[in-house]
C-alpha positions in Angstrom: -23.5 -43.2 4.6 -24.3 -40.4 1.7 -20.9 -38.5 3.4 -19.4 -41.8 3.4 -19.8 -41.8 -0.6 -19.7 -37.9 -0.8 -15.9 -38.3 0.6 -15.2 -41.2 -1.6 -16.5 -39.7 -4.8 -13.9 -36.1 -3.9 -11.3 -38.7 -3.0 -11.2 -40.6 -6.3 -12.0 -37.5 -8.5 -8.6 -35.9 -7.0 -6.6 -38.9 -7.8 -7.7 -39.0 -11.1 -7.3 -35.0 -11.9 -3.6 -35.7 -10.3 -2.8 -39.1 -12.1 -3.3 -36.0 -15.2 -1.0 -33.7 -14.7 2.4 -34.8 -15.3 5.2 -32.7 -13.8 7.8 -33.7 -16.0 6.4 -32.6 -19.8 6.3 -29.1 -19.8 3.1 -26.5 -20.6 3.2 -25.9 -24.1 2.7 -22.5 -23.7 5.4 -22.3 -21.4 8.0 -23.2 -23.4 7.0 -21.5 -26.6 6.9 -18.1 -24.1 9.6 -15.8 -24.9 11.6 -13.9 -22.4 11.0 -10.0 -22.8 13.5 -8.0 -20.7 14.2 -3.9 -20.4 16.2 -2.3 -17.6 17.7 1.4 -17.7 21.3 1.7 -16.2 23.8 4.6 -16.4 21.3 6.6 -19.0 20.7 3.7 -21.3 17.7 2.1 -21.6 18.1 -1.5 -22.8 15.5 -3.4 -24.9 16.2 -7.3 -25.1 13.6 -10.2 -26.5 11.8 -8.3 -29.7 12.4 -8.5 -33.4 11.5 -6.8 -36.1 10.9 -3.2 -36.8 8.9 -1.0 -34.2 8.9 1.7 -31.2 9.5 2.5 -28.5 7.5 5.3 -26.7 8.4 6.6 -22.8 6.2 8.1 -20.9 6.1 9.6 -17.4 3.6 8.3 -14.6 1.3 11.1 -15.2 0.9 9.8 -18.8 3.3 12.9 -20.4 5.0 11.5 -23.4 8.7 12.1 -23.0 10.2 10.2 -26.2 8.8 8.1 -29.3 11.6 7.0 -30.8 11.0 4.0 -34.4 13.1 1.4 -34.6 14.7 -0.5 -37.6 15.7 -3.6 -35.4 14.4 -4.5 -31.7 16.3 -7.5 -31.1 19.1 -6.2 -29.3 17.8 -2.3 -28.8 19.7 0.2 -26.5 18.9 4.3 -26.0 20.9 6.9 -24.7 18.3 9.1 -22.8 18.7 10.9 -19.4 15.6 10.1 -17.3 15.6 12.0 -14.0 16.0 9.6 -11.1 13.5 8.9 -7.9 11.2 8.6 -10.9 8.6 6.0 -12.8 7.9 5.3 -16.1 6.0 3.5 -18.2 8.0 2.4 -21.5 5.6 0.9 -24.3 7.1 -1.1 -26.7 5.3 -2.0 -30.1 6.6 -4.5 -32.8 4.8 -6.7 -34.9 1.1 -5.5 -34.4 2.3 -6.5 -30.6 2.2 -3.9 -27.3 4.0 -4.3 -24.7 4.1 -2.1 -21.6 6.7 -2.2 -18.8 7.1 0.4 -15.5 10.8 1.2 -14.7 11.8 2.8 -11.7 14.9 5.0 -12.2 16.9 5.2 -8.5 
């Protein structure tokens, strides 16, 4: 009998956690997230989803600082660098008292 009630009390409390959570409205942190993107190609190193002034600081695995370069404007952000390939780095990007840290692998 006491499983009897034990199942029926986990049975009813999962219905009404479901009967919650409504697929169709989105998380609200979901759709205020914005979409932060970088990706190297052909020696430039492309910087997409920021604003604002800040910089940009590459570094190699072992933690050696290879460039630190400040930027006026983020939103749209591309450098010309030569990274050595079969490589990865860790690019840390900082705007708007935010950090951001990314690994690339350069093949």
């Amino acid at each position: 009998m006491r499983l009897i009630l034990l199942f029926i009390f986990f049975l009813s409390f999962s219905r009404a956690y479901s009967a919650h959570k409504n697929p169709l409205s989105p998380n609200l942190s979901s759709v205020l997230q914005e979409t932060k993107s970088i990706f190297y190609k052909l020696g430039t190193l492309s910087i997409k989803g920021f604003s604002g002034k800040g910089s940009v600081q590459i570094y190699s695995i072992i933690g050696n600082k290879i460039s630190d370069v400040k930027v006026q404007d983020l939103l749209e952000f591309k450098l010309q660098i030569d990274l050595g390939k079969n490589n990865m780095y860790i690019i840390r990007v900082l705007s708007n008292s935010n950090i951001k840290t990314f690994k690339i692998i350069v093949d």
